[in-house]
Structures are given as structure tokens and as C-alpha cells.
C-alpha positions in Angstrom: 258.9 166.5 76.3 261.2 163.1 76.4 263.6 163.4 73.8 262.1 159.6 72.2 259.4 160.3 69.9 256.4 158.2 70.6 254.9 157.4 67.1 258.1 157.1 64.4 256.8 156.4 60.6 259.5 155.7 58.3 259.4 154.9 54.5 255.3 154.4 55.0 254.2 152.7 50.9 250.9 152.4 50.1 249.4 151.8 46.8 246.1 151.3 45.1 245.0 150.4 42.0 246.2 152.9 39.8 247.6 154.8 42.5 250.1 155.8 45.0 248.6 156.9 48.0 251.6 157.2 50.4 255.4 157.3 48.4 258.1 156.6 51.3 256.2 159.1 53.7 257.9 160.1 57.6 255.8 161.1 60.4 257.2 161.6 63.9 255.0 162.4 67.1 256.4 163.2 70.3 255.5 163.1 73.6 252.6 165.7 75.4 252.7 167.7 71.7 249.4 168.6 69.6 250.9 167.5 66.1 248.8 169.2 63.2 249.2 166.8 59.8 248.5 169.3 57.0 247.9 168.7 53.1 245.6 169.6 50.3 243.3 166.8 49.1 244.8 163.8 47.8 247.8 164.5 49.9 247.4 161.2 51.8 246.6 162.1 55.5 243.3 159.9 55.3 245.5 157.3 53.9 248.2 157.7 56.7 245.9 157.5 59.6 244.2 154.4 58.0 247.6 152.8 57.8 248.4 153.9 61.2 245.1 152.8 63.0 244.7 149.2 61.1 242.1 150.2 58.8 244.5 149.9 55.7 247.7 147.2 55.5 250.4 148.8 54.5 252.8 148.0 51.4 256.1 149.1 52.9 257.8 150.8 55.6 257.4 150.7 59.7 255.9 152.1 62.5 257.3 152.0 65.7 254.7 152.8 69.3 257.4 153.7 72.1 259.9 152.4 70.8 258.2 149.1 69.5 257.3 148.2 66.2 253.9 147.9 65.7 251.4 146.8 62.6 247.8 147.1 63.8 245.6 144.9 61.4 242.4 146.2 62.5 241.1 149.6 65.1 240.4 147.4 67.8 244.6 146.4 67.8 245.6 149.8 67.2 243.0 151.1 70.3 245.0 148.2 72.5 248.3 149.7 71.2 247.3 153.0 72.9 246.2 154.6 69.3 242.8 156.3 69.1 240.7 158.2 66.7 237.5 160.8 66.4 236.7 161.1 62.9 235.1 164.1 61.5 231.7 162.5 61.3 230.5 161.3 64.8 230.8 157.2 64.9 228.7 156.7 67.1 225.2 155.4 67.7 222.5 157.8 68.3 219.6 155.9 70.1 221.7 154.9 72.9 222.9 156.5 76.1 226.1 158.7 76.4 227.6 155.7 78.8 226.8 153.0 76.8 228.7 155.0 73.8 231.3 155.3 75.6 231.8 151.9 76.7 230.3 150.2 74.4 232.3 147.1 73.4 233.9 147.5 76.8 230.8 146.9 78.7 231.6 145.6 82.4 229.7 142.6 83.6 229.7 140.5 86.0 228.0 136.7 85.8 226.9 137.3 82.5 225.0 140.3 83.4 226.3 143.9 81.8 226.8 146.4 85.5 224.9 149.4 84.7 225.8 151.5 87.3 229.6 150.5 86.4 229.8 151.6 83.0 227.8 154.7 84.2 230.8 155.6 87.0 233.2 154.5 83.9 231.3 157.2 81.5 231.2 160.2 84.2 235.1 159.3 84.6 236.3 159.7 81.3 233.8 162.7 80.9 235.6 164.2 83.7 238.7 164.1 81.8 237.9 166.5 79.8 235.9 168.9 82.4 232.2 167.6 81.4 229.7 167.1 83.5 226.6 165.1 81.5 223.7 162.9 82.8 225.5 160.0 81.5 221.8 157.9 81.1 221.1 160.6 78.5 220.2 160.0 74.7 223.1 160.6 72.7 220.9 161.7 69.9 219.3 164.5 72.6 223.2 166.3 72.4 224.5 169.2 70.4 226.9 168.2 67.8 229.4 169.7 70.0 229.0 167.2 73.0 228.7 164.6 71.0 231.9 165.1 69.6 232.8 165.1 73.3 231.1 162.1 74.1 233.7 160.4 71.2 236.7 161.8 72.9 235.6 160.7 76.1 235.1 156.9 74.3 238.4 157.5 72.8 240.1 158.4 76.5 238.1 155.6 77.7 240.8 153.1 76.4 243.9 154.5 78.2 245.1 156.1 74.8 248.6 157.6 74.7 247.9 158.9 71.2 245.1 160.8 70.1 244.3 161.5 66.5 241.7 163.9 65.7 240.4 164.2 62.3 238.7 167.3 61.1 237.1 167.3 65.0 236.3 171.2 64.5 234.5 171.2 61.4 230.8 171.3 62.7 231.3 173.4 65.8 231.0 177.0 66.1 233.6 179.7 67.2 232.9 179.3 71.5 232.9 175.2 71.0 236.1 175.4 69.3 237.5 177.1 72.2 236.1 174.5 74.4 238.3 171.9 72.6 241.0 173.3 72.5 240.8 174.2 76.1 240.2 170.5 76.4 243.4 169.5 74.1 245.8 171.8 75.9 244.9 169.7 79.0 245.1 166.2 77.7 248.9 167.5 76.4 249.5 168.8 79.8 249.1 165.4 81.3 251.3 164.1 79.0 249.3 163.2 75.8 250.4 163.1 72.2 247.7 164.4 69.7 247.6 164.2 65.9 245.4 167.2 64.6 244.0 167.2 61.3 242.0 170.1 59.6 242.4 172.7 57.0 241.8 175.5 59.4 244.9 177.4 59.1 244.1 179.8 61.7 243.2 176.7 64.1 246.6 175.2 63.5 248.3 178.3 64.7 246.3 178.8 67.9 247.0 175.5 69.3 249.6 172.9 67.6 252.9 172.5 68.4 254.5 171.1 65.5 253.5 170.4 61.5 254.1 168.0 59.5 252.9 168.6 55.6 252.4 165.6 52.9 251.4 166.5 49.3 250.7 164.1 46.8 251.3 161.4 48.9 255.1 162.4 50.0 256.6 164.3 52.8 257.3 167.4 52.3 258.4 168.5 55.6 258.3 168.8 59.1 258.5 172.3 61.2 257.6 173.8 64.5 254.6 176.2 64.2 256.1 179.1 65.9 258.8 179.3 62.8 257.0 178.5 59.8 255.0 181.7 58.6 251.7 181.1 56.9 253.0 182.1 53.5 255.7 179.4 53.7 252.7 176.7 54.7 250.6 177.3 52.4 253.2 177.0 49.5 254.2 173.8 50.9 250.8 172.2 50.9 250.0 173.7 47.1 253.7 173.0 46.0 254.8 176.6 45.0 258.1 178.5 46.2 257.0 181.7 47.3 259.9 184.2 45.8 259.3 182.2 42.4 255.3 182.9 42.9 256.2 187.1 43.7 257.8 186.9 40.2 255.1 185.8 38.5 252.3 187.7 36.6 249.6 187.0 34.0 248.5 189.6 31.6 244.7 188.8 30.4 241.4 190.4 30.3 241.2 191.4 33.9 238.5 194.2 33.7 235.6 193.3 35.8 231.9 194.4 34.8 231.5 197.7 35.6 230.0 199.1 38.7 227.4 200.7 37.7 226.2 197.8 35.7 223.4 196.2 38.2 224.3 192.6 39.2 222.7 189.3 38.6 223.3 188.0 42.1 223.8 190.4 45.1 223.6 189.0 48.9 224.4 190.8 51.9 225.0 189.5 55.1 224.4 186.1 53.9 225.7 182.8 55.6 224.8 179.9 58.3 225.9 179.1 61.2 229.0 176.3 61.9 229.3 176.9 57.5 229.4 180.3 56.0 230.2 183.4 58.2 227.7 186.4 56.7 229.2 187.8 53.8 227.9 190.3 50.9 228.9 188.9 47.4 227.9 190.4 43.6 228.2 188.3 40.4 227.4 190.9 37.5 226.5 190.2 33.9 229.9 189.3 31.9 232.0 188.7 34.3 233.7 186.0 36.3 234.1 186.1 39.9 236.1 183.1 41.8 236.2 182.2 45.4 239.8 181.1 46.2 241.1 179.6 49.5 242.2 176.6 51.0 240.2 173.5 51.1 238.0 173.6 54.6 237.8 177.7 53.5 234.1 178.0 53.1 234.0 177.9 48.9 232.0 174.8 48.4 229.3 175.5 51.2 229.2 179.4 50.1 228.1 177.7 46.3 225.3 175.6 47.8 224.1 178.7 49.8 223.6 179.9 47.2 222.2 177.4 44.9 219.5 176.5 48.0 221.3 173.1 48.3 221.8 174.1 52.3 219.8 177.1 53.7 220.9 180.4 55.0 219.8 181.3 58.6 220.9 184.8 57.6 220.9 187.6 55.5 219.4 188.6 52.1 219.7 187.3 48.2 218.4 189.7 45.4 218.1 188.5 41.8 218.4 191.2 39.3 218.0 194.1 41.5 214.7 192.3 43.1 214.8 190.3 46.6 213.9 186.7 46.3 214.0 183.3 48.5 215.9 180.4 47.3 215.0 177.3 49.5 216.0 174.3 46.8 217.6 173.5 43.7 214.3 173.9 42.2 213.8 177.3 43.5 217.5 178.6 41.8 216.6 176.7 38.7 213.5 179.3 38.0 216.1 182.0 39.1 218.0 181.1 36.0 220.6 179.8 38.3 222.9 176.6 37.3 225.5 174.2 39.4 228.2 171.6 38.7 229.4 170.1 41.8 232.8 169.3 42.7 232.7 165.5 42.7 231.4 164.8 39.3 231.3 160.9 40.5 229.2 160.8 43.1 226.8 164.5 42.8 227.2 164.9 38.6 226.8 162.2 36.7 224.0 158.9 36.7 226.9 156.7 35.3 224.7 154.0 33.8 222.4 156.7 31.9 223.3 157.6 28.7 225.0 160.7 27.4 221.5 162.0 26.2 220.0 161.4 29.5 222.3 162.6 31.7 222.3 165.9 29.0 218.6 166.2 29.7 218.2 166.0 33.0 218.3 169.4 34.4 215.9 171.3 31.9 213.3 167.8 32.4 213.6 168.6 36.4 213.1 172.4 35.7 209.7 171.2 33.8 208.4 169.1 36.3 207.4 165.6 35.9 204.3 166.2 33.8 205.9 168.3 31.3 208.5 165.4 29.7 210.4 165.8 27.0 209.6 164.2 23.7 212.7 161.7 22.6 213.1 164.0 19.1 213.8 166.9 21.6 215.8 164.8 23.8 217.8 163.8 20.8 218.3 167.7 19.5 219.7 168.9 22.3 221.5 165.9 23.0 223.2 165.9 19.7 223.3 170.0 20.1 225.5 170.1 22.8 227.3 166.6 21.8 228.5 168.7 18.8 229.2 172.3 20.5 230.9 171.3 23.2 232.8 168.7 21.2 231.9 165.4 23.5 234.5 162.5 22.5 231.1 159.8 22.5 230.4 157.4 19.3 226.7 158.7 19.9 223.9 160.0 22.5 222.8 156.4 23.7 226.8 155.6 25.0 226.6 155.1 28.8 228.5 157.9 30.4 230.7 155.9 32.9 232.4 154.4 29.4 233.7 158.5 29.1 236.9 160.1 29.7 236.6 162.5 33.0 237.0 165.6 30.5 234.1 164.4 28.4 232.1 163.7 31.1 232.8 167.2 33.0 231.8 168.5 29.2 228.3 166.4 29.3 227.7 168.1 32.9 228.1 171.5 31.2 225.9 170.7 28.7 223.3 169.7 31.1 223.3 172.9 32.8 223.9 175.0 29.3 220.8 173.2 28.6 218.5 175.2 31.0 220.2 178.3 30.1 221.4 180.1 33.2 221.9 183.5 33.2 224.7 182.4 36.4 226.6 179.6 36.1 228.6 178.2 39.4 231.2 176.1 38.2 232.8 174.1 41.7 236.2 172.5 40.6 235.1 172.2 36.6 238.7 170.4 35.7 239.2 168.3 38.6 240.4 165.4 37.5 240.7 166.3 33.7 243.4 166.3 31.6 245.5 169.5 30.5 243.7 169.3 26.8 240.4 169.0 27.9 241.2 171.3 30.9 242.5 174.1 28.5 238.6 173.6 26.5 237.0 174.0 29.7 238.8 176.9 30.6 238.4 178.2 26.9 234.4 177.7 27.2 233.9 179.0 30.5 235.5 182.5 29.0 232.9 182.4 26.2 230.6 181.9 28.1 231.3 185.2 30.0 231.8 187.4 26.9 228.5 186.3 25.7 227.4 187.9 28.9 227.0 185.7 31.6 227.6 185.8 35.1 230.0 182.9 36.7 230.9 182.1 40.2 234.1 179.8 39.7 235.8 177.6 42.2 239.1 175.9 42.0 242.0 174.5 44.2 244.5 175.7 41.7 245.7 179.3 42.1 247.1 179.5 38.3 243.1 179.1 37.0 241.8 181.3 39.4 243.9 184.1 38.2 243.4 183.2 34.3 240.2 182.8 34.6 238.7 185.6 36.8 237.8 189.5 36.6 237.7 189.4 40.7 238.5 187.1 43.4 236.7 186.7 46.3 239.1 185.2 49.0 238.0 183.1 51.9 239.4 181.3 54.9 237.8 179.3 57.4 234.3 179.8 56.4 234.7 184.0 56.2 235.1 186.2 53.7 238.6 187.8 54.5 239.5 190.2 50.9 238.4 190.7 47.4 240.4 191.6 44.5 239.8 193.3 41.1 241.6 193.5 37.8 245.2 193.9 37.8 245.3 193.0 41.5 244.7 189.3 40.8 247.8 187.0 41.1 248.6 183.9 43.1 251.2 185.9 45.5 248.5 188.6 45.8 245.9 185.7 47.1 248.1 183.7 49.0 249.1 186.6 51.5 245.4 187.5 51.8 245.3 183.5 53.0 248.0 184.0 54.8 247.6 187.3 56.8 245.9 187.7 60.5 242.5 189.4 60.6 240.7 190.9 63.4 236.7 189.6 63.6 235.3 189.8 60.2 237.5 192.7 58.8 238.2 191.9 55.2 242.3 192.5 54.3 242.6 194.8 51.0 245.9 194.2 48.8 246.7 197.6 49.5 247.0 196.9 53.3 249.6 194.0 52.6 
């Protein structure tokens, strides 16, 4: 690798209003490496390759191209930089050809008139890049995810790129098309071509990238080489703890998970779908809290909706109260007894220009059905019943909720789904976003909740609420269920190292084996 970097960030600002996206950030590629860019959400990477590509102007700082300084103000001038980018989702459009994706834009004519069989020789070129061989006249929307993901690369090759960034490119493929890309990246850095990695696969990272840098909170935290930064030591850079101050610390709290012998609420076995949730078996018992803990990208959120019948298993078994049943839809879990806040409150929680009142009565009216409504004095009841319970900041039921703090809103979601009294609650990320007082009440509820006897399934990003809040913790990464813990064995240096440590296939990794 040439000693010259090819991509130097320095001092990269960017602000928005209200917030700091990127604070003074570094980012250094080099030549023929696989770079992975690593952070937690709202660590800035989206923001840093937006910068980077001309999709976002930034405030302060440079970025110099080989050895030039460089300030794309749209895609297109970063692409004829040498810059190019795959996104997660596949940009591309569906009802055309794989050759005209590829070159579309670039199209070559000649007289006015666009040269078929050109652009055709053009598409099998850059597909032969990265060892594909595809009837280029082909549908795109006739492809597998996977190839189409392919087909964007090829696009991205297509314009003589000298740096690839690659965002989140593995997260709808399964375990064999994986290996095809990264058979496919080892060979575009063989002949010589940078790539910028992104993904919260841990595992992934390991297997194929070179270097690492890590942001959180919008600042640089570092930059290491792979081989000699252990996996405890990333993951306590991207969640901002120092691992010997973690091993000292312990929590002493009501850690005794329902007994055994009691039968659960929610049992699966071998449940899970393919390119989401590797099969797992799971229990949520009566009086107890059980939290799923692992990176972002591990598999929490899509194991909740699984569940819930938001997405649908293609495997495996669900038994409610000791008696098999099929949960295809919301609808379906909400006769179970079954309730579910979502993580983004924004944008899958609350109807910001209902009221309080409406948004409280929303669930129980969809449990009903449409030609059951609710009466406006029952409306009003429980509005004002759950206003005063859960102690909801609001000078009355008819306020809209967008006029809300985030903590009051989080509480009116509760109260929705208190409303329809679940016997499980799934609570994804209840205090994002909230702050420490109304946190604390959430945190104080949600404990209640499970003394009065019902079963939780709790997700959160931060470690510290997992382990007050939980009886067991059921740890995943990358979409599989890799330990579980009970009781006393719950603490943040006890879940990062079962993050942290190598499995074999689905083997699950028990404390006592650490």
C-alpha cells in the first residue's frame, strides 16, 4: 500500500439545527485497503459519507482526493472525483434492464440515438469485474436482492471509481451471499481499490477489513488496524465505556427471574426468518423482565416484530400460555394479549396532529374493530385515566401531541398500549430520546409493571438499563442468539464479552465459558 493516503478528512464540522452532527472529525483511507467506519447510531457516519459524496455541504474542515483538495457539491461531482457509493437500500430502478442500471445517465449514443448493444458490452464489462455473468437485457426487478446489490456495484465500478463506499451492503443477504461479497471486495482491493465499509456486523468487520476507524457522538474516537484491536476494546469504543472501569462495576437489584417451573407467557422455539432472525427459542414468564442486548444491526428490533407479527416467521413455533398459536399481524398479537412500542416514536408511535386522547385510544379502538367505536365519555375516561396515572405533563386530553416533551409523549404511547391490557409488553428503546427525569419514571413504571405480574421483553442500546432493568438477558449479535444470562450473572462486562467472544455456528456462549 503507497505510503499517501488517498482520502484525508481533517477537522470535518457539520451542524444542524439544534445539532452537531460531525465535531472536528479525521478519516484517513489508504490505498487497496477495506476501511470499516464503525459507530452506534447518531455517531455521524451517515453524516460523514453525505459530507464526503456532496450530498451535505460541509461547515468546516477539508477533504483532500490524492493529494487534492476536493468539495463535491452534489454525487454526480463526487462520482467524477473517483468517489462512489451503494447504500443499504438498492437505488436503483426496478422496471428497467440490468444494463440500462448500470449505465444509466451514462448512456452511449451516437447521432442522437442511445447504442444498445454498447451499453450492453459496457454492463457485461463492469459485471465481469466482479466475476458475474448475467443476461444484461434482464429485468432488474426479476433479480435476488443479492444481485441486485451486485448490479449497484457494478454501476458504481462503471465510473472508474478509486473509492468505494459501501453502506450497510450486507444487511439483506444471507450467510453464502455475504461470502460472495466479500470474495468480490478482496478482489477489487487486490487491484488496487480503496473501500469504505459500513455495518454493525462485528463479526463481518473482522473477516474482511483492514483497518477501523470509530466516531461516536459525532467525534473521532480513534483509528486502529483490525488485527490489534480486540472486540472487547471496539465495542467500548463505539458505546463510550473503558473496559477495566466496566469489570469494576456491579449493580445490586432484584435480579431473581420467574421461576422455572412457572409456565411462560411466550415460549418460541426455533423461531426466526431468513436474511433477519437466525431460529432461536426464547421464554418471557409472568413477572419477569427479559431484555435483548446487543449491538445495533444485532437482530433485537427484527426479533420484537417476529414476534409481534409485524414481519413473519418462515420458521419455527410460538406458544401462548402453554398452547401453540399463529401470529400473522398486529391484529392477531393484539387478541394474544400482546402489546408494542416501537423504537422511533416519531415516525411508528405517535399521529403527531391527533390529540393526546386520540392517540391514547387508538390501540384498544383497533383491537375492537371499526364497528365497535368508542363512545367520546369512554374515550375521555381513559384518556384522563392514564393522563393522571402515568402523570402526562398535557394542560388537557384535546392538546395535540407533537406540542409534547419526548418523555411525555413516550408516556402517552405506554398508555395506549396499557390501555388494551397486555399480559406481554415489548418495550423497543422506551427512553430514547427522553430525558434522565422522565427516563428514571419510565424505568420506575416499567418495574411495576412486572411486579404486578406481567411479562416484558425490553430493548435498549444502553447497557446500564439493561442490567437495572432485567431478571435475564438474552444476548444477540448479527441476527443470532449467541448467550443468555440470569440473576446475578447480569452486568455490562458480563454482556459485552458474550458480544465480544467467537462462536462456532449457532452455539450459544454461557458466562461460565468466559
Amino acid at each position: 500500500m503507497d505510503k499517501a493516503p488517498l482520502l484525508e478528512i481533517r477537522g470535518l464540522e457539520k451542524s444542524f439545527p439544534g445539532v452537531q452532527a460531525l465535531q472536528g472529525v479525521d478519516f484517513t483511507v489508504g490505498r487497496g485497503e477495506i476501511h470499516a467506519l464503525m459507530g452506534e447510531n447518531g455517531a455521524g457516519k451517515s453524516t460523514l459519507i453525505k459530507v464526503l459524496t456532496g450530498v451535505y455541504n460541509r461547515d468546516g474542515g477539508e477533504s483532500r482526493f490524492e493529494g487534492r483538495s476536493i468539495r463535491p457539491r452534489s454525487p454526480r461531482e463526487a462520482e467524477e472525483a473517483g468517489i462512489s457509493t451503494v447504500y443499504q437500500e438498492v437505488n436503483l430502478i426496478p422496471h428497467l434492464s440490468v444494463a440500462e442500471n448500470i449505465c444509466l445517465g451514462r448512456q452511449t449514443t451516437r447521432l442522437g440515438f442511445v447504442r444498445w448493444h454498447a451499453i450492453r458490452k459496457r454492463a457485461e464489462k463492469a459485471l465481469h469485474r466482479l466475476d458475474l455473468t448475467l443476461d444484461t437485457s434482464r429485468q432488474l426487478s426479476s433479480c435476488s436482492v443479492a444481485i441486485q446489490q451486485m448490479v449497484a456495484l457494478a454501476r458504481a465500478l462503471d465510473t472508474s471509481a478509486k473509492l468505494l463506499i459501501l453502506d450497510e451492503p450486507t444487511s439483506s443477504l444471507d450467510e453464502r451471499e455475504v461470502a460472495e461479497l466479500f470474495k468480490v471486495m478482496r478482489k477489487l482491493r487486490g487491484e488496487g481499490m480503496s473501500i469504505v465499509f459500513v455495518t454493525h456486523f462485528l463479526g463481518q468487520v473482522y473477516q474482511v477489513c483492514d483497518r477501523i476507524t470509530v466516531l461516536r457522538s459525532g467525534k473521532h474516537v480513534g483509528e486502529y488496524a483490525t488485527a490489534q484491536l480486540p472486540r472487547m476494546e471496539l465495542i467500548a469504543r463505539m458505546i463510550g465505556k473503558d473496559v477495566t472501569e466496566i469489570e469494576k462495576m456491579s449493580r445490586s437489584r432484584d435480579r431473581q427471574p420467574a421461576p422455572l417451573s412457572a409456565q411462560p407467557f411466550l415460549q418460541v422455539t426455533n423461531y426466526g426468518r431468513k436474511g433477519s432472525v437466525c431460529p432461536m427459542d426464547l421464554a418471557v414468564r409472568p413477572g419477569e423482565v427479559v431484555a435483548l442486548a446487543g449491538l445495533l444491526g444485532s437482530g433485537r428490533t427484527e426479533t420484537a416484530k417476529l414476534i409481534f407479527g409485524a414481519d413473519q416467521a418462515d420458521s419455527g413455533e410460538i406458544d401462548i400460555e402453554g398452547r401453540p398459536v399463529t401470529i400473522r399481524s398486529p391484529r392477531d398479537a393484539l387478541r394474544y394479549r400482546i402489546a408494542f412500542t416501537t423504537e422511533d416514536r416519531k415516525v411508528d408511535g405517535i399521529i403527531p396532529n391527533l390529540s393526546v386522547r386520540e392517540n391514547i385510544v387508538l390501540a384498544l379502538q383497533a383491537s375492537r374493530g371499526p364497528w365497535a367505536r368508542m363512545r367520546r365519555p369512554e374515550q375521555n375516561a381513559l384518556a384522563g385515566r392514564f393522563i393522571k396515572a402515568l402523570d402526562i405533563k398535557t394542560p388537557g386530553p384535546e392538546q395535540p401531541i407533537k406540542n409534547l416533551s419526548g418523555g411525555n409523549q413516550q408516556k402517552v404511547l405506554l398508555g395506549r398500549w396499557l390501555a388494551t391490557e397486555p399480559k406481554l409488553f415489548i418495550l423497543d428503546e422506551p427512553t430514547r430520546g427522553i430525558d434522565v427525569g422522565a427516563k428514571a419514571e419510565i424505568e420506575k413504571l416499567i418495574d411495576a409493571l412486572r411486579k404486578q405480574g406481567m411479562a416484558i421483553l425490553f430493548i435498549s442500546s444502553e447497557l446500564e438499563e439493561v442490567v437495572r432493568a432485567s431478571q435475564r438477558v438474552v444476548v444477540l449479535r448479527d441476527g443470532q442468539k449467541i448467550g443468555e444470562l440470569t440473576g446475578d450473572e447480569i452486568s455490562e462486562q458480563t454482556i459485552m464479552r458474550t458480544i465480544a467472544a467467537p462462536t462456532t455456528d449457532s452455539e450459544a456462549v454461557h458466562p461460565a465459558q468466559l
